[in-house]
Each structure stands twice: as structure tokens, then as C-alpha cells.
C-alpha positions in Angstrom: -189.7 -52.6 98.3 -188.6 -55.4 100.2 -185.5 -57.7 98.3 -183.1 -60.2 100.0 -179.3 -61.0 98.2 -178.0 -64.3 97.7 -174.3 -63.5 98.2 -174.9 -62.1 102.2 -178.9 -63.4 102.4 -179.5 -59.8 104.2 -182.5 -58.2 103.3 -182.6 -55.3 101.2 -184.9 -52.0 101.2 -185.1 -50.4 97.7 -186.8 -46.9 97.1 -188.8 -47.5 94.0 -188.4 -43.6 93.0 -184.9 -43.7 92.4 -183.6 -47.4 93.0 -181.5 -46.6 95.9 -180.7 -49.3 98.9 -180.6 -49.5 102.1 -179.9 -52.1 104.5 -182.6 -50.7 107.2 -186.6 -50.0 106.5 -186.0 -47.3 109.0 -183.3 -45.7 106.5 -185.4 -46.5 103.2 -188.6 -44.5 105.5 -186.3 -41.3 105.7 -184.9 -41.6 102.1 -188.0 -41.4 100.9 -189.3 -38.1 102.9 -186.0 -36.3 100.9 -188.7 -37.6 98.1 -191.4 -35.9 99.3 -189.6 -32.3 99.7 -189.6 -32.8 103.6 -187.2 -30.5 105.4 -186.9 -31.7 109.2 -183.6 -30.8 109.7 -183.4 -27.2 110.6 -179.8 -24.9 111.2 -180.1 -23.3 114.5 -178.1 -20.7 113.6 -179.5 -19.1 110.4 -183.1 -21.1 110.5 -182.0 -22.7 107.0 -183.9 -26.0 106.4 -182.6 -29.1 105.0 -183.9 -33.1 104.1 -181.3 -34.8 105.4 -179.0 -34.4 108.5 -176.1 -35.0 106.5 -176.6 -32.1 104.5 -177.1 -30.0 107.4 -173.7 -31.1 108.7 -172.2 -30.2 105.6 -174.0 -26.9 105.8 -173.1 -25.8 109.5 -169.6 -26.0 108.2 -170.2 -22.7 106.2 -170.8 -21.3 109.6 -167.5 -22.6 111.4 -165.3 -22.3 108.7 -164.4 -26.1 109.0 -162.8 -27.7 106.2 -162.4 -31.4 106.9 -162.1 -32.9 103.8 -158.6 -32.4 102.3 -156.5 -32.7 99.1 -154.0 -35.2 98.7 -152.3 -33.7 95.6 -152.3 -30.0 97.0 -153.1 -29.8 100.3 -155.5 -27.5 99.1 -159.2 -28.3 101.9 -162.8 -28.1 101.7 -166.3 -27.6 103.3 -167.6 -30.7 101.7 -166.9 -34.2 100.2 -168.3 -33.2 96.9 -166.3 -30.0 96.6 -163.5 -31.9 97.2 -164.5 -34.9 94.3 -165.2 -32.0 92.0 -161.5 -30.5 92.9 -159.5 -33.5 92.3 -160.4 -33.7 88.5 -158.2 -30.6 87.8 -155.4 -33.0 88.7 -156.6 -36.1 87.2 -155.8 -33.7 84.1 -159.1 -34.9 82.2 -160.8 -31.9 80.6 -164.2 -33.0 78.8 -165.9 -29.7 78.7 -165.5 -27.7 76.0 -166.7 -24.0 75.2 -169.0 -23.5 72.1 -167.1 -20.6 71.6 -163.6 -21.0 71.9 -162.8 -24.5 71.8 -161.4 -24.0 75.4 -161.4 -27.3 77.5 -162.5 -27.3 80.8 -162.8 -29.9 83.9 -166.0 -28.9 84.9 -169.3 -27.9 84.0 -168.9 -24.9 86.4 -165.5 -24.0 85.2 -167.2 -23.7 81.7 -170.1 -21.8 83.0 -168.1 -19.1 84.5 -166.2 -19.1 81.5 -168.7 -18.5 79.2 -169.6 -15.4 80.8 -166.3 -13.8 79.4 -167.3 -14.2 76.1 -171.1 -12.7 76.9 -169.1 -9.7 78.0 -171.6 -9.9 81.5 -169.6 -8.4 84.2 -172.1 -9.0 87.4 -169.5 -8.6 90.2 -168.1 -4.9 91.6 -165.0 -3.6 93.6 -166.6 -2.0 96.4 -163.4 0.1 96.7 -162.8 1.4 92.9 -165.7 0.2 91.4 -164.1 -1.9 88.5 -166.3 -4.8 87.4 -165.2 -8.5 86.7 -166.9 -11.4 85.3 -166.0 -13.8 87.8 -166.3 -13.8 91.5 -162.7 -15.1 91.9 -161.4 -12.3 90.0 -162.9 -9.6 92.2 -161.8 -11.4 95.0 -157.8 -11.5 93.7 -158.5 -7.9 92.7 -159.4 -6.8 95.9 -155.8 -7.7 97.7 -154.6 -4.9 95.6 -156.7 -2.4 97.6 -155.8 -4.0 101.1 -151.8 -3.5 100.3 -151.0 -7.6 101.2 -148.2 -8.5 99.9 -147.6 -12.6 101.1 -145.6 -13.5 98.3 -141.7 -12.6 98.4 -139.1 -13.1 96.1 -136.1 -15.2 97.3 -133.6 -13.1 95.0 -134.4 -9.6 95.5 -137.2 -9.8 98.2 -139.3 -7.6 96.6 -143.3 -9.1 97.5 -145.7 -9.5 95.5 -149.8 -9.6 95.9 -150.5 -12.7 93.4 -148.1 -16.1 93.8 -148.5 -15.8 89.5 -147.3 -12.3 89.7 -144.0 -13.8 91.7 -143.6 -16.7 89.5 -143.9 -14.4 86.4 -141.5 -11.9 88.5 -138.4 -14.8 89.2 -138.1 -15.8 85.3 -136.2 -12.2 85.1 -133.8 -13.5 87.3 -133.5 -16.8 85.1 -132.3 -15.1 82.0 -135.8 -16.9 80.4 -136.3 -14.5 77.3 -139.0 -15.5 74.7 -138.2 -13.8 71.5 -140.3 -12.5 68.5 -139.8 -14.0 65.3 -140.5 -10.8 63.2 -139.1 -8.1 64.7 -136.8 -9.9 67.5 -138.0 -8.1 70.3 -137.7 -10.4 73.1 -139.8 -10.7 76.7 -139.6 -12.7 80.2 -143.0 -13.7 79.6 -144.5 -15.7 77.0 -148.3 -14.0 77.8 -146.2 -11.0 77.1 -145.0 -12.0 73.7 -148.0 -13.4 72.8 -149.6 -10.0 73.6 -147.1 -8.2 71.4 -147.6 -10.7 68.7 -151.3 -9.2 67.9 -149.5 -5.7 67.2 -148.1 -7.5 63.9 -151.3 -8.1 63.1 -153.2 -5.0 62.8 -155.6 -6.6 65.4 -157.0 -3.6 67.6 -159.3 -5.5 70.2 -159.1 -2.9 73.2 -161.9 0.1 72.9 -162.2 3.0 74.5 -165.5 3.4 76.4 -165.3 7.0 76.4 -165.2 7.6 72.8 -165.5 4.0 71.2 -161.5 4.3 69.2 -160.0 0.9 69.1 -156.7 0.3 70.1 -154.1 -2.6 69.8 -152.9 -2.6 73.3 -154.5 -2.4 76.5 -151.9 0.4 77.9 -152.5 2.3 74.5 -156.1 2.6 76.1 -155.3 3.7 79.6 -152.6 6.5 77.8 -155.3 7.7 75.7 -158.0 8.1 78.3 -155.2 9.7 80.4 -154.5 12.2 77.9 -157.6 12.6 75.9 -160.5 12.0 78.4 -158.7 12.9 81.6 -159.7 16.7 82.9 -156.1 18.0 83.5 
């Protein structure tokens, strides 16, 4: 469809399947083959097929390992535009998906699809090395520097390196004095995950099962002990 503006009297070309416009009926003709399913634009390299070159430009990347498109808040870079749009809400701070389950709020409809999987217990992703299985891709992969020994993370105090930057920031609060006390029993901690871990054992809570022999167990460590001395052939 053919439309002219009265602000800049140029003509417009508007696909009537989705309303989109273009300023050439040469642009509007190959808009409309993405329509039609038509897949012209081929990747030399793996044979891949696409509809539009631009998405074959964004696809090549994947092959060179280009990341063009940076962020401004972390520095952190990406393979595409979107990627990069879908990346910036986590900084923006805005959190409008929430989890049916938990209440947990999320920034994206993919964050709160890979977390959903934690609650349906479906573990689709193995260590080749020790075979441990994790629900999330990125999980594996931060597992798997544990089996390669890389250790980029150093402490500025006692330079002793660590695998995960978490596990150094966790790590460096001992050498703040940063103690996060129990209100029951006093007990105190360096980390508030810690505490809050500790906290369950006034509760009777026993969430951690043995898959050997099904016993329940307040503690995750209480679990590794028990298969060690219980399920372990000495």
C-alpha cells in the first residue's frame, strides 16, 4: 500500500500484514518475502538459511565470536542488538516477571523460564567430567571451572584465588570483621546466605534427602556425611 505524509510529502510503502513502513517499494517487496517464509539469505559456512540479511549478519557473528554491541553500565558485550536491549533491563532495575510459584521477580521472561525449572526439579544439563546434573545451562558452565583448576579471581589481602568472583567477594567479608549473628542461639557467620541456612535448623525444616535411601536431612553437608559414612563402600 502506497501512502504519502503531510509533514515530509514523501511517499510511504506500508505492508498490510503487519503495518510496517518503508520509505522504498523495493524495501516493502523484500519485507514482505520475510511474510511469505522466504529464506534467500544462506550462511556459507554452516548452510543455515535466513529471510533477511540482517539476520544473517547477526548470525555469522556466532561463528567469529564478534561481539559489537556493548554495555554502557558493565562493559559487559554481545552478538546482537537484541541481546543487548534484553541485557540492559537488569540495570534499569524493573522486574515485572513474577514466578507462580515463589513470588520471585524477574526481568525477563527467560530469566523466569529458567527459573521455573528449579521448582519442576528438571535437571536437563550434565558435567561431562563428574556427571552432576544442573538445571540451568549457566550453572554447568560455572561448575565446570571447578574441574579445569582456573582460578582468575585473587584476593588482595591474603592472595589466595578463587574460581567464582562470588566466592571472592563472599571470601573478603572475613577480612572485614562483617559477622551476621543468630538471634536464638547467637551463633554468628561472615555470610548472611550462611545464616540464613542455619536459620532452617531452628526450625525442624529437613529439606535435603538422601537419594540413596530417601532420610531427610536439615543440612546439605549432613547429606554428603551420611552418604560418606552410610552408603560409601569403605
Amino acid at each position: 500500500m502506497e501512502i504519502v505524509t503531510d509533514a515530509s510529502k514523501c511517499k510511504r510503502y506500508e505492508c498490510e500484514q503487519c503495518g510496517k513502513q518503508f520509505t522504498k517499494g523495493s524495501s516493502l517487496k523484500d519485507h514482505l518475502l520475510t511474510h511469505a517464509g522466504v529464506r534467500r539469505f544462506r550462511c556459507e559456512l554452516c548452510g543455515r538459511k535466513f529471510t533477511q540479511k540482517s539476520h544473517l549478519t547477526q548470525h555469522a557473528r556466532t561463528h567469529t565470536g564478534e561481539k559489537t554491541f556493548e554495555c554502557q553500565e558493565c562493559g559487559k558485550r554481545f552478538l546482537a542488538k537484541w541481546s543487548l536491549k534484553k541485557h540492559a533491563i537488569t540495570h534499569s532495575g524493573l522486574k515485572s516477571f513474577e514466578c507462580k510459584e515463589c513470588g520471585k521477580l524477574f526481568p525477563g521472561s527467560s530469566n523466569l523460564a529458567r527459573h521455573t525449572l528449579t521448582h519442576l526439579g528438571a535437571k536437563n544439563y550434565e558435567c561431562d567430567e563428574c556427571h552432576k546434573q544442573f538445571t540451568q545451562r549457566c550453572h554447568l558452565t560455572r561448575h565446570k571451572l571447578t574441574h579445569s583448576g582456573v582460578k582468575n579471581y585473587e584476593c588482595g589481602e591474603c592472595q589466595k584465588s578463587f574460581t567464582h568472583k562470588n566466592h571472592l567477594t563472599r571470601h573478603e567479608l572475613t577480612h572485614q570483621g562483617v559477622r551476621y549473628e543468630c538471634e536464638e542461639c547467637g551463633k554468628s557467620y561472615t555470610q548472611k546466605c550462611t545464616l540464613a541456612r542455619h536459620l532452617l535448623s531452628h526450625t525442624g525444616i529437613k529439606r535435603f534427602k538422601c537419594d540413596e535411601c530417601g532420610k531427610m536431612f536439615q543440612e546439605k553437608s549432613y547429606v554428603k556425611s551420611h552418604i560418606l559414612h552410610q552408603h560409601t563402600v569403605h
